[in-house]
C-alpha positions, 0 to 999 in steps of 0.5 A: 879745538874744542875744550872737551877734546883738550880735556880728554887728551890732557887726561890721557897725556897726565896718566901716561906721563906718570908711567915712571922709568920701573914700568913694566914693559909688554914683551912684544910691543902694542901695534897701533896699525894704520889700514889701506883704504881705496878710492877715486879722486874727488870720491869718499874714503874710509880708514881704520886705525886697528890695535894688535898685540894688546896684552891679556889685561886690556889697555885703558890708555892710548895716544898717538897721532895719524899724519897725512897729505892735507893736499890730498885728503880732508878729513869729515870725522874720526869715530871710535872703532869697536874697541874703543865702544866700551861705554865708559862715557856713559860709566864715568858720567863726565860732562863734555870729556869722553874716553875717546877723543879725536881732533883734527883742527890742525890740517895734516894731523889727527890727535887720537887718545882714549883714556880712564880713571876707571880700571874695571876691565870693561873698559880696558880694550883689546886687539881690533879696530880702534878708530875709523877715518873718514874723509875725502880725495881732493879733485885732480889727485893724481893716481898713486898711493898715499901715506898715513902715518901713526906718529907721537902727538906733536907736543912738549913732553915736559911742560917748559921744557922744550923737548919734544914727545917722540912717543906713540904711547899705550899702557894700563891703569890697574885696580890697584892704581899701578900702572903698566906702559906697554912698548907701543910701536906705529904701523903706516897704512896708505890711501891708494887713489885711482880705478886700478892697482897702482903700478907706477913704481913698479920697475920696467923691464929696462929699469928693473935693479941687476940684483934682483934675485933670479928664479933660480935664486928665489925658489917656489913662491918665497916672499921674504920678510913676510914671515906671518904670510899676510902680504904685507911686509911691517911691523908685525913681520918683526914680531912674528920672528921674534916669537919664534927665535924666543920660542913661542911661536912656530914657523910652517913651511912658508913661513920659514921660506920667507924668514930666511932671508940670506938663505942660510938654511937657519932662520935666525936673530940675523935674518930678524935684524934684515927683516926689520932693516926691510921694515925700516926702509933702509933696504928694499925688496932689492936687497932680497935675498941678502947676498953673502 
């Protein structure tokens, strides 16, 4: 790995590791999201990393990792997205150590960060794309759909120690040189490769589960668990019930549908907790609606 790239991630990694146990921590939680990207064997691919739910102020302090099938995928560059593109290279005027920094010598792991000493909030990033993965499917891959995983940097966290680092990590230096550490989660994306939509896991008519719900069960058009309505059921699902139950969020008509997942007729801090079981993977759309 480059020195400059060892620089930048260890200043990323000094700053939030000084974020002491009295941090404040943001009430919902820093998504880091992985995207979807679609291409054909031995064809190029490109994926975007997005922040979501960066609090007003900014975050001028991110780091994670994105974990993939080296077998599957090679990786040709990782640039900055648009909010990363804040010109604080150019601010800072730091020769070889760049806010955003990305490395891939390991094959298998991206090492993301961005990071600052500088807290004017032209530097600080909000919600958006935040880095772009670009590569390309190996020949002969099999049609299917390929995880991408935002993981914690795969270090010690404390230097002689021998612990590891489990952290994905986001978090805000002030004006003030008090710092802010945001609970920070990842969301996985996926590259799906083939000519079509994958459907190779989708059960037959034989092999469907008995406790599918039937149309009687499962009214309208409910999709239960995707209470933001988006299509896809993660992270940002937890969130959006979480809101509501907290008050400051409100629910429409199918929202509310798919948030009540034990058709209680009341969507509550029970359906939230199958909601995030469902994220987690420790149920699947099978369980769904949960049977009393």
């Amino acid at each position: 790995m480059k020195v400059r790239k060892i620089v930048a991630g260890l200043a990323a990694v000094s700053m939030l590791a000084a974020f002491s146990a009295q941090a404040v921590f943001a009430a919902d939680g820093v998504v880091i999201k992985a995207g979807e990207a679609k291409a054909e064997a031995g064809k190029d691919f490109t994926l975007e990393i997005s922040l979501e739910n960066v609090p007003a102020a900014g975050t001028n302090a991110v780091e994670f990792a994105v974990t993939y099938d080296a077998k599957v995928l090679s990786i040709s560059s990782v640039t900055a997205g648009k909010v990363a593109q804040t010109g604080v290279n150019d601010a800072e005027k730091l020769e070889g150590v760049n806010g955003f920094e990305a490395g891939w010598d390991t094959a298998g792991t991206i090492t993301i960060t961005y990071s600052t000493g500088l807290t004017d909030a032209a530097y600080a990033m909000g919600d958006g794309v935040f880095a772009v993965i670009s590569g390309k499917v190996a020949e002969g891959t099999a049609d299917g759909e390929y995880p991408v995983q935002i993981t914690a940097i795969p270090r010690e966290s404390v230097q002689g120690k021998g612990d590891v680092n489990k952290e994905v990590k986001s978090g805000l230096m002030k004006a003030d040189g008090t710092i802010e550490k945001y609970a920070t989660s990842g969301a996985d994306g996926k590259v799906i490769v083939g000519t079509a939509t994958v459907e190779t896991d989708l059960p037959t008519e034989t092999d469907k589960p008995t406790d599918l719900p039937t149309e009687e069960q499962k009214p309208g058009n409910v999709k239960y668990c995707d209470v933001n309505c988006d299509g896809t059921i993660d992270i940002m699902d937890v969130i959006k019930i979480n809101k509501y139950l907290i008050g400051s969020a409100e629910l429409n008509d199918e929202a509310t549908a798919n948030a009540d997942v034990d058709v209680s007729g009341d969507v509550n801090s029970t359906d939230a907790l199958n909601i995030l079981k469902r994220v987690v993977g420790a149920y699947t759309d099978a369980n769904f609606p949960i049977k009393k």
